[in-house]
C-alpha positions in Angstrom: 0.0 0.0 0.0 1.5 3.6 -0.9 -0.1 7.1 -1.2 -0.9 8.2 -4.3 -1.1 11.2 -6.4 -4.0 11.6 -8.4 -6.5 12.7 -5.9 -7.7 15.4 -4.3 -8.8 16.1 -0.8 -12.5 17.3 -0.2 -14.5 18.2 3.2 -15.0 15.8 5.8 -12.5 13.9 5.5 -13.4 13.1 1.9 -11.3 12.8 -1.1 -11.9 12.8 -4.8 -9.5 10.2 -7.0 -9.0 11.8 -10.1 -7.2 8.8 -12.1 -9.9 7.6 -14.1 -13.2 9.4 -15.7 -15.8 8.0 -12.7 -13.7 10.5 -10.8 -15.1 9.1 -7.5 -15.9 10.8 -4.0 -14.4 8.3 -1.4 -15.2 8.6 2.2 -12.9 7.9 4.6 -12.5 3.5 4.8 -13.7 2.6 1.8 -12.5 2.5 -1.8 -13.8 3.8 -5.2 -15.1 2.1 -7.9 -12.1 0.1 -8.8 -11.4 -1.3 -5.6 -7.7 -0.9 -4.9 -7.6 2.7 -4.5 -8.9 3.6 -0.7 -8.8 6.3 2.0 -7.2 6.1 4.3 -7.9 9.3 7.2 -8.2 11.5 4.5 -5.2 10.3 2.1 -5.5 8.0 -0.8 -3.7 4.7 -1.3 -3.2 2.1 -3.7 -3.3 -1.3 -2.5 -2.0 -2.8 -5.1 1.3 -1.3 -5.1 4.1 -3.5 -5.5 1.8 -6.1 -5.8 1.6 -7.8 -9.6 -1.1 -10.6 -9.8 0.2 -11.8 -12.7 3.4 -11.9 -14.8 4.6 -13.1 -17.8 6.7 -13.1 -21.0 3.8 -12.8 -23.8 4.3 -12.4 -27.4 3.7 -8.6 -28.1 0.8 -10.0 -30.6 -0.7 -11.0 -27.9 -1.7 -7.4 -26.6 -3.0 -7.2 -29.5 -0.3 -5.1 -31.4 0.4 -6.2 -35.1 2.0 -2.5 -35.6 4.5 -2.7 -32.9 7.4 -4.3 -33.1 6.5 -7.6 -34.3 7.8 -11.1 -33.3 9.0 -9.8 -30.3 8.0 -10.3 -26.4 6.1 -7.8 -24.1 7.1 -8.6 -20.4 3.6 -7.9 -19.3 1.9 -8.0 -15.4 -1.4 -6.6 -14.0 -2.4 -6.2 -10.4 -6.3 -6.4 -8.8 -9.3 -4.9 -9.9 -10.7 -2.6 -12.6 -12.7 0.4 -13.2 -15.2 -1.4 -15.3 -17.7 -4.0 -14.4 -17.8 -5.8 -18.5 -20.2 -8.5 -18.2 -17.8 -10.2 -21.0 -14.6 -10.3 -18.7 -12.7 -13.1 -19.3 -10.0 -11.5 -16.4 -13.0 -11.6 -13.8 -10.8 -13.4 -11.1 -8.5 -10.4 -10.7 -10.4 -8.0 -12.3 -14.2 -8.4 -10.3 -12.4 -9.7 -7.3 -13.7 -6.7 -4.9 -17.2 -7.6 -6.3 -16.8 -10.9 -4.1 -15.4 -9.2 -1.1 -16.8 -5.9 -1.1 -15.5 -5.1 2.8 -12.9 -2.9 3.6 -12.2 -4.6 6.4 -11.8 -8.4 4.7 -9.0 -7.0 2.4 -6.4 -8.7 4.8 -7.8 -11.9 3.8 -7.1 -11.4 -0.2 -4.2 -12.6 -2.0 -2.9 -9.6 -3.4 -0.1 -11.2 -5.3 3.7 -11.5 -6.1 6.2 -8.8 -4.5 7.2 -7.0 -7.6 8.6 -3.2 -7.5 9.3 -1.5 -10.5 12.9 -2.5 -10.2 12.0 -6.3 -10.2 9.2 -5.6 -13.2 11.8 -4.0 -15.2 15.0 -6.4 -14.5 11.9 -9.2 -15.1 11.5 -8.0 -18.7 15.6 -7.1 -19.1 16.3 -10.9 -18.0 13.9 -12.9 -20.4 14.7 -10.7 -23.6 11.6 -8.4 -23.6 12.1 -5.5 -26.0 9.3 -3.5 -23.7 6.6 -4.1 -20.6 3.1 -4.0 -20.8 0.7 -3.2 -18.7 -2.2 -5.7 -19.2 -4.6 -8.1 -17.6 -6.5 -5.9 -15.8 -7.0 -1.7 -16.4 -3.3 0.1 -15.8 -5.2 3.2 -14.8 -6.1 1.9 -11.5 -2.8 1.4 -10.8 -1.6 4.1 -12.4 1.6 5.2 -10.3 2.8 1.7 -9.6 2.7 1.4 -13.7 4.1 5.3 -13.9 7.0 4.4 -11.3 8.1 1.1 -13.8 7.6 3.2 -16.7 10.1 5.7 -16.1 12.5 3.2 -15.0 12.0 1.0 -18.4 12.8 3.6 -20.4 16.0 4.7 -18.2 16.7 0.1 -19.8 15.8 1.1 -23.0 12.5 -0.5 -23.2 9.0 0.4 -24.6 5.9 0.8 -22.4 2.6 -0.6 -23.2 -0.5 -0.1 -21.9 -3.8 -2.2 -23.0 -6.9 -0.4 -21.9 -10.0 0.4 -21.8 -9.6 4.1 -22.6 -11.3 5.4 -19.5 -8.3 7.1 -17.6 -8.3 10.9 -16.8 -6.8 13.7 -18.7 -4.3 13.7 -15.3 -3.7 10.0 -16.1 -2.5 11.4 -19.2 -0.3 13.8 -19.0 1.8 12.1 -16.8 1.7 8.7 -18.8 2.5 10.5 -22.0 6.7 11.1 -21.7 6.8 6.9 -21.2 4.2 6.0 -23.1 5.0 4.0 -26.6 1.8 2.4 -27.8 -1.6 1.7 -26.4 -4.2 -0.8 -27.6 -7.8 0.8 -26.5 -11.0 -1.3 -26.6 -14.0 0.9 -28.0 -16.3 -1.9 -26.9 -19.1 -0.3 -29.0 -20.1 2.7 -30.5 -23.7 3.0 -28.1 -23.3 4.5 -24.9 -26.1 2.9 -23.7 -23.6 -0.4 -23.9 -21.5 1.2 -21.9 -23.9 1.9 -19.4 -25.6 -0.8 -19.0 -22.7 -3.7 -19.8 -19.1 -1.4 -18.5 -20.7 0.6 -16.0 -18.9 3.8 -17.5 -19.2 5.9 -20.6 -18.5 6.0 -24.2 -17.9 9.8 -25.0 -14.6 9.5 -22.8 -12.9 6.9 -24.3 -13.3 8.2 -27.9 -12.0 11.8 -26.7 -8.4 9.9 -25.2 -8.7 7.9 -28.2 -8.1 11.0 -30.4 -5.8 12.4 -27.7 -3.4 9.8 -28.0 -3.1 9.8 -31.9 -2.3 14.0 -31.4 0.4 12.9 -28.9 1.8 10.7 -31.5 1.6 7.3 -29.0 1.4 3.9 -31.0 -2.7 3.7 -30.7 -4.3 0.1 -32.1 -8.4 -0.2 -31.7 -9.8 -3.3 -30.6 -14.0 -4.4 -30.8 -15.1 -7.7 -28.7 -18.2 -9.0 -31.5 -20.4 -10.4 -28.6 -24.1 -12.0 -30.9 -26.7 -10.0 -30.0 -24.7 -7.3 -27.7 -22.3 -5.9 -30.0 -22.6 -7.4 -33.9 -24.4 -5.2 -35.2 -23.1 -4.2 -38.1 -24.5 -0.3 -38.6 -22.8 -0.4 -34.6 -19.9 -1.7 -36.3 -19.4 1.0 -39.2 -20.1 3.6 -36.6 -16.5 2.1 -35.0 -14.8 2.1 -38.2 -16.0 5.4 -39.0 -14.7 7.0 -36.0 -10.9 5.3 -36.6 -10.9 6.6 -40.0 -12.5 9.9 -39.7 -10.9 10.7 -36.1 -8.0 8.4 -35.8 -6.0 7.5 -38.8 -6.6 5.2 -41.7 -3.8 3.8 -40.8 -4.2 2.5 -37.5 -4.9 -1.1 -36.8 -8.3 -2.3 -35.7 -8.6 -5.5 -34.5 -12.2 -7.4 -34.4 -11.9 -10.1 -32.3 -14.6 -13.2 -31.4 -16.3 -13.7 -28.1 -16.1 -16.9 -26.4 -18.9 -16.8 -24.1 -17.9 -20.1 -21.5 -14.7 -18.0 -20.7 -17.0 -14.8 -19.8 -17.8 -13.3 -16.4 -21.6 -13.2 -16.6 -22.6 -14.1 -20.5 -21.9 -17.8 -20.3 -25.6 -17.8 -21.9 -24.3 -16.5 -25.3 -23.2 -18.2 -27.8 -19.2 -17.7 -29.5 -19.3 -15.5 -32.1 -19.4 -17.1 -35.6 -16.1 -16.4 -37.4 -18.8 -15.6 -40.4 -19.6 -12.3 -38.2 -15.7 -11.7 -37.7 -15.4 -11.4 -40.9 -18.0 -9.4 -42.1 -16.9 -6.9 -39.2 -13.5 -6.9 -41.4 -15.5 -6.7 -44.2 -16.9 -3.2 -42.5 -13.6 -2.2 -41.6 -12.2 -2.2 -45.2 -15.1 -0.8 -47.0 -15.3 2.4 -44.5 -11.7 2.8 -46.0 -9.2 1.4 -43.1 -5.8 0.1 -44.4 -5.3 -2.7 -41.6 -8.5 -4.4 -40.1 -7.2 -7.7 -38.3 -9.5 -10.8 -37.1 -9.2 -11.5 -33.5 -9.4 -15.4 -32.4 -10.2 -17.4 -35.0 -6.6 -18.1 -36.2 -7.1 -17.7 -40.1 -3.7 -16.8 -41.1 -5.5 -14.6 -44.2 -7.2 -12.2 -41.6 -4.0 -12.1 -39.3 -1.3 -11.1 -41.6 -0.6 -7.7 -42.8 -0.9 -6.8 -46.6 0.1 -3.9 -48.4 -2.5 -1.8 -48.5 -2.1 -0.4 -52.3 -0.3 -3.6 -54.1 -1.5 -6.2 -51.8 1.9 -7.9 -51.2 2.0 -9.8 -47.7 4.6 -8.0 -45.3 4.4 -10.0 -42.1 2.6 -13.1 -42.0 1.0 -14.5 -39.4 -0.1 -17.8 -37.7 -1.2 -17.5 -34.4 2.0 -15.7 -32.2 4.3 -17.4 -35.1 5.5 -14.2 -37.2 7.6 -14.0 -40.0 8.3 -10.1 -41.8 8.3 -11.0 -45.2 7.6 -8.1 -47.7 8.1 -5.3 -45.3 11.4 -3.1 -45.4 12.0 -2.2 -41.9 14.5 0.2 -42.1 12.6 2.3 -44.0 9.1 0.7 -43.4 8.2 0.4 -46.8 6.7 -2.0 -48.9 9.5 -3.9 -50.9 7.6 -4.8 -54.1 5.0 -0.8 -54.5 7.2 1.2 -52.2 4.4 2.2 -50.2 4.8 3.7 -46.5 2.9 1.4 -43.8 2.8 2.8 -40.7 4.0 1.0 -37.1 6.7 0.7 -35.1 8.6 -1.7 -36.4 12.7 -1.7 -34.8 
């Protein structure tokens, strides 16, 4: 546990965390929406601090990035709990954990995980040949300084920082992220705030507004859409996503639409997976509102994983599964070796 910095102190003891867009008023005791952020006589603290849940050595495809650096491995760790409550989690044991013990007083009793400081996190990725660390597995912003503290020392090493998100932090979030920050992969989970609402507990006008932010800032920024039948295939839903890269992003940047396995889901083990018919017609979507790279997301067809030139159609890096091989793509220059055509990414 460590006090933090993006909060504010109100009357009565009160304080207001301003690390994420719910921007919640905490009395003294308890914790905000998130869980792990609590205060404590009038202070706030993360709990989580120092304390990663999970960590391991995943391919940086993984995240998903197909834009950033490719082939090579994202030392990656979360820690407990999340500012969203996505009836779709498939993270729901670290993630929703505070929904199961909702008491202040029984956090003694939770297994907060591993001893990691930033140090540790950052000789972690040095040791197993990561070329960056990402911050995954459950929302970075709610433990924003614990991932803000290892981000300043990874790039001290030399390595990239990633965060995967859900696009829901704070304006404060980001400007102190943004010096350390390399590339982000942001879910717009659908373009209907009402979604949001009802299935996040949060808001969709936020993350499209940090969305845009971090394409002005000129951060690596790849979009990805869970297709959950019935909740979020629809495809005039789906254009309205597309749209919104294209017209407010970049046609450039990478949006990955990715299947739904309900049996692995928090609380839709009632839905069916999504057909890989409806993955592809969401890439379909993708290409004919005019985006470059639209990428299928688990159904393993190496023709909807690999990249392709986006004006001669030559294949640059092709894909099966995490197994990547650059084939038509000149790094040094990253250009297309057959057309000569630029094709944005990160790619040494």
């Amino acid at each position: 546990m460590k006090k933090v910095a993006l909060y504010r102190k109100l009357r009565d003891g009160k304080v207001q965390c301003v690390a994420c867009n719910h921007f919640c008023t905490i009395d003294s005791g308890r914790t905000g929406v998130c869980g792990a952020r609590q205060n404590v006589n009038g202070r706030l603290y993360l709990l989580t601090y120092n304390k990663a849940i999970s960590v391991h050595a995943d391919p940086v495809e993984k995240k998903p990035l197909f834009h950033f650096l490719p082939g090579e491995y994202a030392y990656s760790f979360g820690t407990l709990g999340c500012n969203f409550r996505c009836a779709n989690c498939q993270n729901f044991d670290i993630s929703q954990m505070f929904e199961r013990k909702r008491k202040v007083d029984e956090y003694k009793y939770i297994d907060w995980g591993k001893d990691r400081t930033p140090k540790e996190i950052v000789n972690g990725a040095l040791s197993n040949n990561c070329s960056s660390i990402a911050y995954t597995y459950n929302e970075p912003t709610v433990f924003a300084e614990y991932a803000l503290e290892t981000m300043k020392l990874a790039h001290k090493e030399k390595l990239k920082n990633i965060w995967v998100s859900n696009g829901f932090m704070s304006n404060q979030t980001i400007d102190v992220i943004l010096p350390y920050l390399d590339a982000i992969n942001v879910d717009i989970k659908s373009f209907d705030d009402e979604f949001y609402r009802t299935n996040c507990g949060a808001r969709l006008k936020p993350v499209l507004e940090n969305c845009k932010r971090f394409v002005q800032e000129g951060v690596w920024v790849e979009i990805t859409t869970l297709v959950i039948p019935t909740l979020s295939d629809n495809p005039e839903m789906l254009s309205q996503v597309a749209r919104f890269i294209k017209g407010e992003l970049a046609d450039w940047v990478p949006w990955h639409v990715s299947a739904f396995s309900g049996e692995i889901s928090w609380k839709l083990q009632h839905l069916p997976s999504t057909d890989p018919q409806t993955i592809k017609m969401a890439r379909d979507l993708g290409k004919q509102a005019g985006l470059k790279f639209v990428y299928a997301g688990n159904v393993w067809d190496m023709n909807l994983e690999s990249t392709y030139c986006p004006k001669c159609d030559t294949t640059l890096i092709e894909r099966h599964g995490y197994s990547v091989e650059v084939k038509g793509l000149k790094v040094r220059d990253s250009t297309c070796v057959k057309c000569g055509e630029k094709i944005q990414g990160i790619w040494k």
